[in-house]
C-alpha positions in Angstrom: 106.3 97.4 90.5 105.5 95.8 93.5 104.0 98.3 96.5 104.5 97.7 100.3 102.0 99.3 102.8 102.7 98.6 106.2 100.4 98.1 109.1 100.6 98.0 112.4 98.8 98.5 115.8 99.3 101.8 118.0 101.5 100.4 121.0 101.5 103.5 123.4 101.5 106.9 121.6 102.8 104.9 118.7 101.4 105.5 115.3 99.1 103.0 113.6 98.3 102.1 110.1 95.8 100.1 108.6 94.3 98.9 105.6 90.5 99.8 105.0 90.3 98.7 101.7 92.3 96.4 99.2 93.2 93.0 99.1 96.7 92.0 98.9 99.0 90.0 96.8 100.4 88.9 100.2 101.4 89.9 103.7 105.0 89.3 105.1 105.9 90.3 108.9 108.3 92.8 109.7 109.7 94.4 112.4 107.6 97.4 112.1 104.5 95.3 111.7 102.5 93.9 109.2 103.6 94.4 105.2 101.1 94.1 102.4 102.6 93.7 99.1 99.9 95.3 96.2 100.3 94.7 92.2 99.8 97.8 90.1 97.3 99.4 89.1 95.2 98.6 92.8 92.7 100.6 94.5 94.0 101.0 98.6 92.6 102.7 101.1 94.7 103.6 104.4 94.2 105.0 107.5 97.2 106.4 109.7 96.9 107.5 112.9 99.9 109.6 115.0 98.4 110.6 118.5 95.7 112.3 118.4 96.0 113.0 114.7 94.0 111.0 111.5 94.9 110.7 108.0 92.9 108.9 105.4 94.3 108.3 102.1 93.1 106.5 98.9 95.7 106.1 96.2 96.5 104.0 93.5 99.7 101.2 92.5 101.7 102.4 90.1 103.6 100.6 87.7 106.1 102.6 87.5 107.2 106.4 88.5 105.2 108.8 86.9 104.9 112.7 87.2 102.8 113.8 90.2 103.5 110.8 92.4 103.7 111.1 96.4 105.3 109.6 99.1 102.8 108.4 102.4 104.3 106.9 105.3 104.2 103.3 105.7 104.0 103.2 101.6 106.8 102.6 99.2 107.0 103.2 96.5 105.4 106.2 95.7 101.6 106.3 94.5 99.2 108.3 92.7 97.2 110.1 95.6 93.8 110.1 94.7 92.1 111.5 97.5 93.4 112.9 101.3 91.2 113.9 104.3 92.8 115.2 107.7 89.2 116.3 109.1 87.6 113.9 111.4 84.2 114.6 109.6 86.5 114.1 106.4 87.6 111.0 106.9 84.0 110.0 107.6 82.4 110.7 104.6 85.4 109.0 102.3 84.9 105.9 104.4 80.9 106.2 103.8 81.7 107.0 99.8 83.2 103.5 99.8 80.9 102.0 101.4 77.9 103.5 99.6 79.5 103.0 95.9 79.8 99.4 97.0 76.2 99.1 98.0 75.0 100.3 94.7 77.1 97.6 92.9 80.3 99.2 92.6 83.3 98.1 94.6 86.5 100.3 95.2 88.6 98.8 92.8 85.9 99.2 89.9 86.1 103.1 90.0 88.3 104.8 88.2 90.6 107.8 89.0 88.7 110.7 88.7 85.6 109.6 90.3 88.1 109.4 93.1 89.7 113.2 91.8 86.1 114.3 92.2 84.8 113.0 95.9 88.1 114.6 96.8 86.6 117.8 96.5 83.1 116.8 98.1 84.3 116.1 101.6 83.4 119.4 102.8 80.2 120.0 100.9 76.8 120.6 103.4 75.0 118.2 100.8 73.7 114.5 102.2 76.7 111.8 101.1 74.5 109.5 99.5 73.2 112.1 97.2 77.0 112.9 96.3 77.5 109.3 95.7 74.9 109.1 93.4 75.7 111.8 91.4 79.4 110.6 91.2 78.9 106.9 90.3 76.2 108.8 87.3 79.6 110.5 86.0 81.6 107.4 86.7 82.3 104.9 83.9 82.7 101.2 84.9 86.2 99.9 84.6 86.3 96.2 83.2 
């Protein structure tokens, strides 16, 4: 099953969507902006913005329904919702988890789901990202 995530630039007060991580099949223009069309079984990290509010989402394609999938706007069809942050400081520290895991030889799409499961529940923690990173990617199995 093929997934669309749509993009597009804030044109006053709009909302805006974009892709922070995950390569596409392809992109086709729409109306409503930019389309990306993802295989199953991808990695995608998206970022929404409405106003003055941020979302930051990393799910994964599905292949097909399954229980516990969710809708996200500008994505169809549903996904599996790996990890959601609403916090500014939130959305931070998912976007430096990427980032880090990459450093230390591990890009997005290598990790599996519940490494992803459990950074959700880090976000808030006082403790230093890159320590969290660490200690998640030691849990983490490599997907081949």
């Amino acid at each position: 099953m093929i997934t669309a995530v749509t993009e597009r630039r804030a044109l006053q007060g709009d909302a805006a969507a974009h892709i922070v991580v995950g390569e596409p099949l392809r992109r086709v223009e729409s109306p409503a902006g930019s389309v990306a069309l993802f295989p199953p079984d991808r990695i995608v990290a998206y970022a929404v913005r409405s106003g003055t509010q941020e979302r930051f989402f990393i799910f994964r394609t599905l292949h097909a329904l399954e229980h516990g999938h969710v809708a996200l706007p500008g994505v169809l069809p549903h996904v599996r919702l790996l990890l959601a942050a609403r916090r500014p400081r939130h959305i931070r520290r998912a976007q430096q988890l990427l980032q880090l895991a990459a450093a230390h030889g591990r890009p997005p799409e290598t990790l599996d789901d519940a490494f992803y499961l459990r950074a959700a529940t880090t976000l808030a923690a006082r403790v230093r990202i890159d320590d969290i990173v660490i200690g998640l990617l030691a849990q983490d199995t490599p997907q081949d």
